[in-house]
PAKOLKOL-742179 format. One record per atom (N, C-alpha, C): residue in one letter; x, y, z. Coordinates in steps of 0.02 Angstrom, whole numbers, plus 50000, padded with zeros to 5 digits. Atoms other than C-alpha are relative to their C-alpha. Layout:
aXYZ
...
end
This chain:
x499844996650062
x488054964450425
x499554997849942
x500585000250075
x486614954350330
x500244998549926
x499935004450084
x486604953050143
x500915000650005
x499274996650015
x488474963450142
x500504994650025
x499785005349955
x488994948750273
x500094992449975
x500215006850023
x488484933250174
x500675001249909
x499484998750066
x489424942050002
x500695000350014
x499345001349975
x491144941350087
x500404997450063
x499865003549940
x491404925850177
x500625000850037
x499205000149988
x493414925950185
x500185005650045
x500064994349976
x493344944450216
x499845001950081
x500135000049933
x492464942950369
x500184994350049
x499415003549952
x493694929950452
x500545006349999
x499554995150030
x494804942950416
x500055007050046
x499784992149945
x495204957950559
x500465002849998
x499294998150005
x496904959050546
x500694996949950
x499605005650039
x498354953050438
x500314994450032
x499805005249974
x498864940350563
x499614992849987
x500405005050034
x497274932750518
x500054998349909
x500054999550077
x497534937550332
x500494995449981
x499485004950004
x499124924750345
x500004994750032
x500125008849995
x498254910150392
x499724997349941
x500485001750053
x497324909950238
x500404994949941
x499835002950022
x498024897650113
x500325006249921
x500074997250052
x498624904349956
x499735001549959
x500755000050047
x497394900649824
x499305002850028
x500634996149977
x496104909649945
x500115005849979
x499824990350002
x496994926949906
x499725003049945
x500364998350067
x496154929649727
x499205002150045
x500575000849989
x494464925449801
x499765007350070
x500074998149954
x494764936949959
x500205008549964
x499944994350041
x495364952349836
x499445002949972
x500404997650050
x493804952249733
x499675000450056
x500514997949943
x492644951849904
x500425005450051
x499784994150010
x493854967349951
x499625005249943
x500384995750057
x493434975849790
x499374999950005
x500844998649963
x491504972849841
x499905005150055
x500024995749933
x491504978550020
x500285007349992
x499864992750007
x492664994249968
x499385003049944
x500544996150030
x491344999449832
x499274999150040
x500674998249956
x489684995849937
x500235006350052
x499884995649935
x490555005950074
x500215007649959
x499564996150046
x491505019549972
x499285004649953
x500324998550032
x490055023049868
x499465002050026
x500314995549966
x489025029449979
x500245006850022
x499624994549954
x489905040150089
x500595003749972
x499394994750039
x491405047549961
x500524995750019
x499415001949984
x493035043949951
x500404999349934
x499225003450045
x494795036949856
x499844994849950
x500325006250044
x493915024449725
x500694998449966
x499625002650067
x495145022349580
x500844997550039
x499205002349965
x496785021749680
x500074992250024
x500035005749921
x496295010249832
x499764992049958
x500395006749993
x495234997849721
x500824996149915
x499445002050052
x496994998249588
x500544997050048
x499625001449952
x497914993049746
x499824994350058
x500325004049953
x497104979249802
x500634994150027
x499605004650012
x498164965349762
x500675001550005
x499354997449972
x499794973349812
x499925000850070
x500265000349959
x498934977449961
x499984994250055
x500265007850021
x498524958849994
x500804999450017
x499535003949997
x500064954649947
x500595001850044
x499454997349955
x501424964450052
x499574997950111
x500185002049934
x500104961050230
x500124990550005
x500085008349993
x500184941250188
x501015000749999
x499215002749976
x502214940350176
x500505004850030
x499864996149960
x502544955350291
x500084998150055
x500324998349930
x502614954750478
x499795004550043
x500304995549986
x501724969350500
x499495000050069
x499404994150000
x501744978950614
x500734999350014
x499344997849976
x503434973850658
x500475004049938
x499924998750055
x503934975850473
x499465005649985
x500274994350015
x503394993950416
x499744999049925
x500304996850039
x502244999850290
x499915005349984
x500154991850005
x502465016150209
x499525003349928
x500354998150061
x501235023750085
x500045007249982
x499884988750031
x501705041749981
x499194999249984
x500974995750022
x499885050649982
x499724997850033
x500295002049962
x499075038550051
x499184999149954
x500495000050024
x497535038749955
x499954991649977
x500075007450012
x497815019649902
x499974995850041
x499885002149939
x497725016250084
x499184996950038
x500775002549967
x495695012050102
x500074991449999
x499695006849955
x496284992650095
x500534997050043
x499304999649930
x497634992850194
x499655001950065
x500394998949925
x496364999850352
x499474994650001
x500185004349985
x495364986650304
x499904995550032
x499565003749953
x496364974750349
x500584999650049
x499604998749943
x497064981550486
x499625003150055
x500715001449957
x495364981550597
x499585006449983
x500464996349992
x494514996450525
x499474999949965
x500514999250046
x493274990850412
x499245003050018
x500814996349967
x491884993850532
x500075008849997
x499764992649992
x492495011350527
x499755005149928
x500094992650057
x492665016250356
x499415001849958
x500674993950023
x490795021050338
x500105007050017
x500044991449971
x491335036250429
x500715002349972
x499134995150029
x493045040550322
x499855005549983
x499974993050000
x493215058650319
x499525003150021
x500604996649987
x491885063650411
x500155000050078
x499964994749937
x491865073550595
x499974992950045
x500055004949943
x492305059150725
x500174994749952
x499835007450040
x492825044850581
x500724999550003
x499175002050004
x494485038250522
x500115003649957
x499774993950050
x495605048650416
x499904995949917
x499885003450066
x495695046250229
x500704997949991
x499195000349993
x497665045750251
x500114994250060
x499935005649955
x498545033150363
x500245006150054
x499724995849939
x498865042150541
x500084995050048
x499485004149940
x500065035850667
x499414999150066
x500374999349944
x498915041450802
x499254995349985
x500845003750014
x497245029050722
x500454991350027
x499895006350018
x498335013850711
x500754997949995
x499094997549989
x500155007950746
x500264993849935
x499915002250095
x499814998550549
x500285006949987
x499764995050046
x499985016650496
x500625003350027
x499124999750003
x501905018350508
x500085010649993
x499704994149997
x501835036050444
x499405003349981
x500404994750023
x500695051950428
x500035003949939
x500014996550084
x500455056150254
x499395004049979
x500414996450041
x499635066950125
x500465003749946
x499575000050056
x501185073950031
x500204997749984
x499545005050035
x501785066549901
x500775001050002
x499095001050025
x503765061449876
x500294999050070
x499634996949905
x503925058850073
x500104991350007
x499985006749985
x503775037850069
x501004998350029
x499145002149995
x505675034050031
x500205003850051
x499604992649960
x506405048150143
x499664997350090
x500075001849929
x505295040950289
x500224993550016
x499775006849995
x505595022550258
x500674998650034
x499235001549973
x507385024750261
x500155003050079
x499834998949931
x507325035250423
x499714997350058
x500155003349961
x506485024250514
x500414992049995
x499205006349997
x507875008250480
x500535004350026
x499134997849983
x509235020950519
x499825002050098
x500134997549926
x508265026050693
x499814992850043
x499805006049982
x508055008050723
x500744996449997
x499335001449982
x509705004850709
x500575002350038
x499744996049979
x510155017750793
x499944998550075
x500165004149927
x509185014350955
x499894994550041
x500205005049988
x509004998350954
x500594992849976
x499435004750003
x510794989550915
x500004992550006
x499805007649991
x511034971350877
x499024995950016
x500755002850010
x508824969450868
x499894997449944
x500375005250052
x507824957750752
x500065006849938
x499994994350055
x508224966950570
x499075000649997
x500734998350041
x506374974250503
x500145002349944
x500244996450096
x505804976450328
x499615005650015
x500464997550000
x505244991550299
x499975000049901
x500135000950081
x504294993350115
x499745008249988
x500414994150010
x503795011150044
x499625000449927
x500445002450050
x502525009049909
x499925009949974
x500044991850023
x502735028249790
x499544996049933
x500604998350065
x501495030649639
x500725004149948
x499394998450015
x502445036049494
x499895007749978
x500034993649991
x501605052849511
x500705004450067
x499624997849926
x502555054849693
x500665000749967
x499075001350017
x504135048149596
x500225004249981
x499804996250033
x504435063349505
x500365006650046
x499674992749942
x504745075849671
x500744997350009
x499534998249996
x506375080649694
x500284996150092
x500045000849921
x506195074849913
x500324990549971
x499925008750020
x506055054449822
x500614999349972
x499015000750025
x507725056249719
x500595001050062
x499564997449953
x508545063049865
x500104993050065
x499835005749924
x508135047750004
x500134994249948
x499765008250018
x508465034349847
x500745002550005
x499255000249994
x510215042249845
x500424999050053
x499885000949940
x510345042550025
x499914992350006
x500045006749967
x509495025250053
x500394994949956
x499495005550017
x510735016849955
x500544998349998
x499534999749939
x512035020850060
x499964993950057
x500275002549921
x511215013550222
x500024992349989
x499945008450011
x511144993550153
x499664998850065
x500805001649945
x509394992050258
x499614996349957
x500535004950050
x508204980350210
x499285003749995
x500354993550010
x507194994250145
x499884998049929
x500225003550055
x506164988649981
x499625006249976
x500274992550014
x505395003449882
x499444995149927
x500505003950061
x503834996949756
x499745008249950
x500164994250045
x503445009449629
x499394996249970
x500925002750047
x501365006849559
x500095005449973
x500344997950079
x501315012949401
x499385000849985
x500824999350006
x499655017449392
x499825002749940
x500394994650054
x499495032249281
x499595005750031
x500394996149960
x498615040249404
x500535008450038
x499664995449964
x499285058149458
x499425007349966
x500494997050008
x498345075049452
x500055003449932
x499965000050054
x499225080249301
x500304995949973
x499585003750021
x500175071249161
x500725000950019
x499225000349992
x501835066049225
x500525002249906
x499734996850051
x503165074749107
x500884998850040
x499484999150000
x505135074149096
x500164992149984
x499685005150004
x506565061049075
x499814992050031
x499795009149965
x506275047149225
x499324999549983
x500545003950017
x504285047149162
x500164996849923
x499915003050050
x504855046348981
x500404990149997
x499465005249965
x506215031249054
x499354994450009
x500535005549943
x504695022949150
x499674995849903
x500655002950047
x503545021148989
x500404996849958
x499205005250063
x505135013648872
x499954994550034
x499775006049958
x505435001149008
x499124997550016
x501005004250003
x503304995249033
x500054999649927
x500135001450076
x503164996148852
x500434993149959
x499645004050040
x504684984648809
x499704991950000
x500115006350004
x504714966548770
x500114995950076
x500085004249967
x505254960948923
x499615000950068
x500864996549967
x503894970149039
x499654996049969
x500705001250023
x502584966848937
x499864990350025
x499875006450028
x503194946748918
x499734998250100
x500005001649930
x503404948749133
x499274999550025
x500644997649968
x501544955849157
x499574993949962
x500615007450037
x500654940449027
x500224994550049
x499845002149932
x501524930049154
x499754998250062
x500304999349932
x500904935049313
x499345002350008
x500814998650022
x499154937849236
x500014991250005
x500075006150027
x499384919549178
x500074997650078
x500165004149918
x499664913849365
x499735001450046
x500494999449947
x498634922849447
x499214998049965
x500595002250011
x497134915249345
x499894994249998
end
């Protein structure tokens, strides 16, 4: 891999998250920013998901290191924030060829990788699959090791009508079913109505803001 090889030592110990959870803690900063390298040398050639994937690093990161993935699911609405997540989950050699005739998908597909939990590209579908995959494990599989599953929505996704419908459902079910909402800002138009107006009151207030100087402050 040459020069690209020498710029991200950590990275390239790094195949899978089994390896990604030997790494010490204080390596995970260092192993984020040589992520954010490797996805733009690679990415920037060949096209792709820039702004999402490289805003999703460190969440990314952080759900493969205290996951046990795959036993513990990963679900991503869209999917477009999903170019580190195949990373590290053996496809980096790969994603020179994302979206292109014989490569890997830009989306996570069941059929590339049994990391990618679910086949996406519409939004508002995360929650709604998360939860039905704890209820079909519980279903067929009686009295087995519980699994986490996590569904990671954008708060573009959050706004469909499909996402209100499985949080009302999944909080019924008392599954260890964890739902992360990234706030990004990112969606194709401006988010509009009540639960965006809701969102930006609650980031804006004192004790957001007070939470995020915080966890800036310890992760530097």
């Amino acid at each position: 891999m040459g020069e690209k090889s020498s710029k991200t030592p950590l990275l390239d110990s790094v195949r899978l998250p089994e390896n990604l959870r030997t790494l010490e803690r204080s390596q995970l900063p260092e192993l984020c920013e040589e992520l954010r390298y490797d996805l733009i040398h690679t990415v920037s050639q060949v096209g792709g998901h820039f702004a999402s994937s490289l805003g999703a690093v460190e969440l990314t990161v952080a759900l493969h290191y205290v996951l046990e993935t795959p036993h513990d699911r990963l679900v991503w609405d869209v999917g477009h924030q999903a170019y580190i997540h195949k990373i590290l989950t053996g496809r980096r050699e790969a994603l020179p060829r994302v979206r292109q005739l014989g490569g890997i998908s830009g989306f996570p597909r069941r059929d590339e990788s049994p990391y990618d939990t679910f086949g996406v590209a519409h939004a508002g579908t995360s929650i709604s699959a998360a939860a039905g995959m704890l209820e079909a494990t519980a279903h067929d599989y009686p009295g087995s090791e519980p699994r986490t599953v996590v569904a990671v929505i954008g708060d573009g996704a959050m706004t469909a009508g499909m996402a209100f419908e499985a949080l009302n459902h999944a909080g019924e079910l008392h599954r260890k079913l964890i739902v992360i909402l990234n706030d990004n800002e990112m969606s194709i138009a401006p988010n509009v109505g009540a639960l965006s107006w809701a969102f930006s009151r609650t980031l804006a207030g004192k004790i957001s803001t007070g939470a995020r100087r915080q966890f800036k402050a310890l992760a530097s």
